[in-house]
C-alpha positions in Angstrom: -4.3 -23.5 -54.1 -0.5 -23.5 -55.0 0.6 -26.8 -57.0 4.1 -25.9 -55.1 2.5 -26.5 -51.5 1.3 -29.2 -50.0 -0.6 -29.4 -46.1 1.0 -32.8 -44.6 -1.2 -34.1 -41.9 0.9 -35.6 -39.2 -1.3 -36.6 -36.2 -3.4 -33.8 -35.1 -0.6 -30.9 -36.6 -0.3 -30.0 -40.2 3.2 -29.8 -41.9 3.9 -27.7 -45.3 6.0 -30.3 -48.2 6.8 -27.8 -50.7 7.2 -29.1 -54.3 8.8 -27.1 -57.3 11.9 -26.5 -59.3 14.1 -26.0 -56.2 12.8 -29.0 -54.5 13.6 -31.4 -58.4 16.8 -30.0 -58.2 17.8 -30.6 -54.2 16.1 -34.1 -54.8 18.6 -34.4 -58.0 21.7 -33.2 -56.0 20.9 -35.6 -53.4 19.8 -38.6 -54.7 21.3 -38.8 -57.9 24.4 -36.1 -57.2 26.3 -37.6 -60.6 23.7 -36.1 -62.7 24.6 -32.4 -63.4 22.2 -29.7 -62.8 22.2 -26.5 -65.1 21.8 -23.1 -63.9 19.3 -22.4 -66.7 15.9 -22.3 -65.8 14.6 -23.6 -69.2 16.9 -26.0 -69.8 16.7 -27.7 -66.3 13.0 -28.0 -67.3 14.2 -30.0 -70.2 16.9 -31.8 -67.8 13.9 -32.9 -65.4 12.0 -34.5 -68.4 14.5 -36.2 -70.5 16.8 -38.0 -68.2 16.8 -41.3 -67.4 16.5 -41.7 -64.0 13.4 -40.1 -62.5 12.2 -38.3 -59.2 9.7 -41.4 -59.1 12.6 -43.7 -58.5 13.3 -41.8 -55.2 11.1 -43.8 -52.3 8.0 -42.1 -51.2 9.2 -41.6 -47.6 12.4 -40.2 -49.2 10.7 -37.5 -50.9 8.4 -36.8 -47.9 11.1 -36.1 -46.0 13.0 -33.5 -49.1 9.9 -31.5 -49.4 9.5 -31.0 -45.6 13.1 -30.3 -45.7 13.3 -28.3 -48.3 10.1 -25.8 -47.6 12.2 -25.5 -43.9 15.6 -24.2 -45.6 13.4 -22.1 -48.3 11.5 -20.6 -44.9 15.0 -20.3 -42.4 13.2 -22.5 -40.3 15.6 -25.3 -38.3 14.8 -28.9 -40.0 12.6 -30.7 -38.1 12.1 -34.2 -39.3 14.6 -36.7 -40.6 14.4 -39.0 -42.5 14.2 -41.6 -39.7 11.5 -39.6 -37.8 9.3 -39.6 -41.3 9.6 -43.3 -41.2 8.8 -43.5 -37.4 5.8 -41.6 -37.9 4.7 -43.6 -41.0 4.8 -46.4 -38.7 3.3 -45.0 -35.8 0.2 -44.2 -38.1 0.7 -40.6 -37.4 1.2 -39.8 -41.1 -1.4 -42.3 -42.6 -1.4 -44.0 -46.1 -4.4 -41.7 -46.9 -2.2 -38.9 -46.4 0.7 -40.4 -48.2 -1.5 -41.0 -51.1 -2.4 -37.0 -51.1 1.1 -36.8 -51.1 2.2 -38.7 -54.3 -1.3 -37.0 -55.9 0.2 -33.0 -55.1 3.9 -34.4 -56.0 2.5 -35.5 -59.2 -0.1 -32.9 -60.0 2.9 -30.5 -59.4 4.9 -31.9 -61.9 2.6 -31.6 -64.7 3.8 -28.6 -65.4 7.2 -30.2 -66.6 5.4 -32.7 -68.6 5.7 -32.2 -72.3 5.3 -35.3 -73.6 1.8 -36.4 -74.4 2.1 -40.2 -73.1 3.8 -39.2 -70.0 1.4 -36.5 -69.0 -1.6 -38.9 -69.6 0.1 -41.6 -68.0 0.5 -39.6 -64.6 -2.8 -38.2 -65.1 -3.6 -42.2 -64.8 -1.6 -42.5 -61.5 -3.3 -39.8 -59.8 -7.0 -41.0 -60.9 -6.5 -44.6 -59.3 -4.5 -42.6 -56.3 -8.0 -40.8 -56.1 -10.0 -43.9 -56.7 -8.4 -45.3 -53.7 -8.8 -42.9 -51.4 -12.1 -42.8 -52.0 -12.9 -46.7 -52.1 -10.9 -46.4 -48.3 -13.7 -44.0 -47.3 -16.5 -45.5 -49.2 -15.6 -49.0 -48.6 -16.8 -49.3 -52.5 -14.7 -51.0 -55.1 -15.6 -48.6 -57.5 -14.7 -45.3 -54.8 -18.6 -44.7 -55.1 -20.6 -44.7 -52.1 -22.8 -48.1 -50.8 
């Protein structure tokens, strides 16, 4: 499976969030539009890993909502959620905290390809294992994720 797509479940319909070097950049524009973007691929690679601010200091439902949008302008699809409509479905439980923890594990997994340094790639390889662990202790009911 791609690292780049992700399968949203909202209710009982699925919804693509596409990750990737055109979705870092439109979250960069957008969030963070004083920080210039290069035209080089390499270099934006760098750009990605060396800056201060971070993709992770963009809220979840924020980047939710960028990846859904951005995999419907990559597609010529209309848009179909906001950004309001992500949060309304959050709190209607029709996008559920298990699936927002698939989320930040794809977003993150995705990433590692932009990792260079050593600490930061084991540190998000950290994340994802206790993002794991928890979806499993919410299934197993186990503190350790393992089953009863």
């Amino acid at each position: 499976m791609s690292k780049v797509r992700h399968k949203v479940k909202i209710g009982n319909k699925t919804k693509e969030a596409h990750f990737g070097v055109g979705f870092i950049e439109k979250v960069n524009l957008k969030h963070r539009p004083d920080y210039p973007i290069t035209k080089d691929f390499d270099k934006k690679k760098k750009e990605v890993i060396e800056r201060e601010w971070s993709i992770m200091d963009v809220s979840t439902t924020d980047l939710i909502h960028d990846a859904f949008e951005y995999s419907d302008e990559k597609n010529d699809r209309e848009v179909e959620f906001s950004k309001y409509d992500i949060n309304d479905l959050i709190d209607e439980g029709k996008i559920t905290q298990d699936e927002i923890k698939k989320f930040q594990i794809a977003l993150i997994e995705s990433m590692e390809t932009f990792i260079e340094d050593e600490e930061v790639k084991k540190s998000a390889k950290n994340v994802v294992e206790v993002l794991k662990k928890s979806l499993n202790q919410e299934k197993t009911g186990a503190k350790d994720g393992k089953k009863k």
